[in-house]
C-alpha positions as CSV (number, residue, x, y, z in Angstrom):
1,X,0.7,-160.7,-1.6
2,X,-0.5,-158.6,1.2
3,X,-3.4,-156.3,1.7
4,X,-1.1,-153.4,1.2
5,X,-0.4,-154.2,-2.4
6,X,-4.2,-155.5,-2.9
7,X,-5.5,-151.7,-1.8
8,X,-2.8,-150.3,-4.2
9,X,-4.3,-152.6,-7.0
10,X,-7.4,-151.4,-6.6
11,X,-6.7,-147.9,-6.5
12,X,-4.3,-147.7,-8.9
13,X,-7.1,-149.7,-11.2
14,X,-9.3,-146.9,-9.8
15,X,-7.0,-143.9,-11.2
16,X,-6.5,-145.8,-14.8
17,X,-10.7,-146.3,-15.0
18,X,-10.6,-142.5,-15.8
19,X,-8.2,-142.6,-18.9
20,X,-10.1,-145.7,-19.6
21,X,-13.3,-143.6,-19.7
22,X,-12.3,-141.0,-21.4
23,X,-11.1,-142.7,-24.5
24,X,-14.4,-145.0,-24.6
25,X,-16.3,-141.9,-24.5
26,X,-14.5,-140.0,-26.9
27,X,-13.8,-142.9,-29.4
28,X,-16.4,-145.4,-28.9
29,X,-19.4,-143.7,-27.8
30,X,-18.5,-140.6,-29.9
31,X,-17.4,-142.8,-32.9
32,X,-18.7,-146.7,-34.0
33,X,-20.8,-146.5,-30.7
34,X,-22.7,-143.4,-31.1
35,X,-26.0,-145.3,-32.1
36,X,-26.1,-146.3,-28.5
37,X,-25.2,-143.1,-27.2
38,X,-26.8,-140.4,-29.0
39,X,-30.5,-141.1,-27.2
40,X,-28.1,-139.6,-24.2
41,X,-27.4,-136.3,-26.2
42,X,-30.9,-135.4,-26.6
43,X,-32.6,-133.1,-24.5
44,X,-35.3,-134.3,-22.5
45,X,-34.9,-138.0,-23.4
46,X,-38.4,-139.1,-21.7
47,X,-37.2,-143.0,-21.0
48,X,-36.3,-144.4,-17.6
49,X,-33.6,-146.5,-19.5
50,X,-31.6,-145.0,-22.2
51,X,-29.7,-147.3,-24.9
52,X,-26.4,-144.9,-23.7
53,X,-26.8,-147.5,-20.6
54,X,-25.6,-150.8,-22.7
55,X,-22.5,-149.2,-21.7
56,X,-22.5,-149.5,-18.1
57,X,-23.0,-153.1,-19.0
58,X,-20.1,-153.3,-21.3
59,X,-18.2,-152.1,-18.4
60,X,-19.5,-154.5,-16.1
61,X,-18.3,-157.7,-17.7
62,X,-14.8,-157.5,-17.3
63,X,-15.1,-156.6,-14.1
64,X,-17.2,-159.9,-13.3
65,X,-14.9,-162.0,-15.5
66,X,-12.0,-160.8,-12.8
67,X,-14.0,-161.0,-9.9
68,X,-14.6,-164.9,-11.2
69,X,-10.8,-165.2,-12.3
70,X,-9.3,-163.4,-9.1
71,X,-10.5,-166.1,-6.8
72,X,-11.0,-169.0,-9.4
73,X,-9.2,-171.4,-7.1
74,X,-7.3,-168.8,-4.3
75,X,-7.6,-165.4,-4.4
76,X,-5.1,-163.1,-6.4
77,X,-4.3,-159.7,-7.9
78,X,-7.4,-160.0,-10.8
79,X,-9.9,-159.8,-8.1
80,X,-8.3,-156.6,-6.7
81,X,-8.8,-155.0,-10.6
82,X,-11.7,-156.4,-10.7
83,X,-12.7,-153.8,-7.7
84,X,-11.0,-151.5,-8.7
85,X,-13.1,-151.2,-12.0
86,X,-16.3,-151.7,-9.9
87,X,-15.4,-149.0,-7.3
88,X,-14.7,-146.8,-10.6
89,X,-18.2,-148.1,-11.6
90,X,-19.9,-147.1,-8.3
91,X,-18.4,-143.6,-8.2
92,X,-19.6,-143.2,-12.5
93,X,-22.9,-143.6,-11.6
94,X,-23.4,-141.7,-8.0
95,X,-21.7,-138.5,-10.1
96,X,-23.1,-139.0,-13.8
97,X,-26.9,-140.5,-13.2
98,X,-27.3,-139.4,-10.1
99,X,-25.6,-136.0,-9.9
100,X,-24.8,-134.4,-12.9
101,X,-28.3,-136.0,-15.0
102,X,-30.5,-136.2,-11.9
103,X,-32.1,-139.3,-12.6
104,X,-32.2,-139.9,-8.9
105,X,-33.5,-136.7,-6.9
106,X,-30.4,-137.3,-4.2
107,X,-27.4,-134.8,-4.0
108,X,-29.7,-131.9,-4.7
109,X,-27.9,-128.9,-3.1
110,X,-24.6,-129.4,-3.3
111,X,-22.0,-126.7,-2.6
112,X,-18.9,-128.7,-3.5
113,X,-16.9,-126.8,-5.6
114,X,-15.6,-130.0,-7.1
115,X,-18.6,-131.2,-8.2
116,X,-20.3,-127.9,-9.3
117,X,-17.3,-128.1,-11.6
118,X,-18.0,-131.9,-13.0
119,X,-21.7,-130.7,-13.5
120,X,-20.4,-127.4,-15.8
121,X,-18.0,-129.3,-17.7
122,X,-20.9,-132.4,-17.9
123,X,-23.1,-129.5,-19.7
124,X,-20.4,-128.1,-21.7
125,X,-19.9,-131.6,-23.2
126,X,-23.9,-131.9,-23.4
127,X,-24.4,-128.5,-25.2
128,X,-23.2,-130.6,-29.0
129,X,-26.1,-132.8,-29.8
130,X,-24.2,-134.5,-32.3
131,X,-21.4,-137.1,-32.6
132,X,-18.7,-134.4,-33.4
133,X,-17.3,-131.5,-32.1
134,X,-17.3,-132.5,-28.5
135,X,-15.2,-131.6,-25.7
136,X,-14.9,-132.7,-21.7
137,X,-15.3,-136.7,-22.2
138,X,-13.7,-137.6,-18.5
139,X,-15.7,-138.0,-15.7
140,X,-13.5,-137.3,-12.8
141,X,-11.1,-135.7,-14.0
142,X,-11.9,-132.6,-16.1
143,X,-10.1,-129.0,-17.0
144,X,-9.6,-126.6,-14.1
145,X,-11.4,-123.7,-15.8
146,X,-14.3,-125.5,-15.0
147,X,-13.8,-125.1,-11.3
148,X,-13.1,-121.8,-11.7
149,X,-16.3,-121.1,-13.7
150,X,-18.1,-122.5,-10.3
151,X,-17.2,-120.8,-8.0
């Protein structure tokens, strides 16, 4: 294969990460997995580490299993998924920690429309403090009216 259809692999895995997302969060974390998550729907949660972030961990061992397995003896297409769910990984934290949450004090005075929108649809999801009842569960990808409302 060539580096053409390794880049599409990656992005494509990319694109999927979001659906992926979306139903862990709405049917996992919101459902069977809500004991881990529900530290990350209370206001003012005063730890560093939440249990909510057992999750990114979850995530992360698949994508190690097809780094290992993508170049196991030459490299091939499960490496290139493999980045794809990293890069998806990467881009999760930078906009949910570190943006929308502020657990790191970067991105402070953004003016992207974009991701003034993420951040109102984050809160909107973040106004239930419960396991039901909750709306906006992508990450990347969330209603337009939200970008309207940010203007």
């Amino acid at each position: 294969m060539n580096a053409v259809v390794f880049i599409g692999i990656t992005m494509l895995t990319f694109v999927v990460m979001e659906g992926v997302t979306w139903c862990t969060h709405k049917y996992v974390m919101h459902g069977f997995g809500w004991f881990l998550h529900e530290d990350h729907h209370q206001p003012g949660y005063p730890h560093v580490f939440e249990k909510n972030d057992a999750f990114f961990v979850v995530f992360a061992i698949p994508s190690i299993l097809l780094f290992y397995f993508g170049i196991r003896r030459e490299l091939n297409y499960l490496f290139f998924i493999g980045l794809g769910v990293l890069c998806y990984g990467v881009a999760y934290f930078l906009i949910h920690d570190v943006l929308i949450h502020r657990r790191f004090k970067w991105f402070k005075n953004t003016k992207s429309r974009y991701l003034k929108g993420l951040r109102k649809a984050h809160k909107i999801h973040h106004k239930h403090l419960d396991k039901p009842d909750g709306e906006c569960f992508g990450m990347l990808l969330v209603p337009f009216k939200y970008f309207k409302k940010s203007q």
